[in-house]
Residue, then its C-alpha position, 0 to 999 in steps of 0.5 A: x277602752x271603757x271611759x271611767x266616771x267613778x268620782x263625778x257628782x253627776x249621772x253619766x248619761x247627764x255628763x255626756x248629753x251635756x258633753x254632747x250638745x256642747x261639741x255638736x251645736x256650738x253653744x256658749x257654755x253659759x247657753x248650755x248651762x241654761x239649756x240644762x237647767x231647763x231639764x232639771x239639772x243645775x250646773x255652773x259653766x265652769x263644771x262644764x268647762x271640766x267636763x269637756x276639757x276631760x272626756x271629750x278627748x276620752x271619747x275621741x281616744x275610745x273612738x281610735x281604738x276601735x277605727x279600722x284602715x280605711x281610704x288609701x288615697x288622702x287630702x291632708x291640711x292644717x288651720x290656725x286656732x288661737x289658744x290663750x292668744x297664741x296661734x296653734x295648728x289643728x292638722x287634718x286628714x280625709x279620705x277622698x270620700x270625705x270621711x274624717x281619718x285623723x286630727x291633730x293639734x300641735x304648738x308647731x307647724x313645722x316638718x317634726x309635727x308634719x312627720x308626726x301627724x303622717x305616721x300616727x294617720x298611717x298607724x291608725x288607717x293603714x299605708x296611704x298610696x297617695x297624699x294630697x297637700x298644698x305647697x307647705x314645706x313643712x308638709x312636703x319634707x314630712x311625707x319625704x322623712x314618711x317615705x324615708x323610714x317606710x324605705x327603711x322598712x323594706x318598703x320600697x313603693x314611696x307614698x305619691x305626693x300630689x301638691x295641688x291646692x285645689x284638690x285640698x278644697x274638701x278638708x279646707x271646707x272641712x276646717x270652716x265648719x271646726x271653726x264655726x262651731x268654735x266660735x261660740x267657745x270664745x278661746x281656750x284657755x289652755x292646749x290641753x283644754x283645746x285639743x281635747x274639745x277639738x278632738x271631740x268636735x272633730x269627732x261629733x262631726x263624723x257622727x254627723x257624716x254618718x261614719x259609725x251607726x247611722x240607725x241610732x241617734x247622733x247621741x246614741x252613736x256617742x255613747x256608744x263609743x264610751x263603751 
């Protein structure tokens, strides 16, 4: 998936430095403008707002078509995020490791976002053999309806659910360190807008847990992905 920057007004490398910096250290935009500015390049926040509402998203897609199975055994959890005032979900899951596997925003916290967010992580890393949730019964009936369709498929071997909270503390850890860096943005003003700068933060974060090429630079292992 090769990420097109026919049209902007901008040099790809200025557009995705900028993109880069935004998602990985947490400034304001009105920060980020003057850091630019500071290297030459005059640029309104709400240029940058646009830049990341469009490619953050794109970059993190880039990185889901080439993502390989990887963790059978998975601790899964969600957090509250705040869209134009309203409380929307980010959906997470890790391997035991602590390896990012999938994210997902969704307007709803209910057992169809649940069952969705399941089946589109085990589309991208393969069969889990064991889920690790809290006590959310949304969370619960979407690993059963998971476990339904498998069985449906010939799969007789039903994915284990543990439900012990505890375990969960590496993904809930995983959360305080999304929130920090949304902090700095002061809302969102649209889901769409949300989920694609939360896809890309999500996705900076693997970068800094040494996920992809480590012997490049965070940058260089961003670009990377765009293809």
């Amino acid at each position: 998936m090769t990420i097109s920057f026919k049209g902007a007004h901008f040099p790809k490398d200025v557009i995705l430095y900028a993109v880069f910096f935004y998602l990985r250290y947490g400034v304001s935009n009105r920060d980020l403008e003057e850091i630019m500015a500071e290297r030459g390049v005059e640029l309104d926040h709400a240029t940058l707002n646009r830049w990341v509402s469009r490619y953050a998203g794109l970059v993190a897609d880039a990185w889901r078509h080439k993502k390989r199975p990887t963790d059978r055994s998975r601790r899964m959890d969600e957090t509250y995020v705040k869209v134009k005032g309203e409380w929307v979900y980010l959906y997470g899951a890790i391997g035991k490791h602590g390896k990012t596997l999938d994210f997902m925003l969704s307007e709803r916290r209910n057992k169809a976002a649940a069952t969705k967010f399941f089946a589109c992580a085990l589309e991208m890393n393969g069969f889990a053999r064991k889920i690790v949730i809290d006590k959310s019964g949304a969370n619960t009936a979407g690993i059963k309806a998971i476990n339904k369709m498998l069985k449906g498929f010939g799969d007789p071997i039903p994915i284990e659910m543990v439900r012990q909270k505890y375990l969960n503390n590496i993904i809930e850890q995983e959360h305080r360190f999304i929130k920090r860096r949304i902090r700095p943005m002061l809302g969102f003003r649209s889901f769409d807008s949300a989920a694609s700068a939360l896809a890309g933060i999500e996705l900076v974060n693997m970068i800094r847990k040494g996920q992809f090429t480590p012997e490049l630079s965070p940058f260089q292992q961003f670009v990377q992905l765009v293809g």
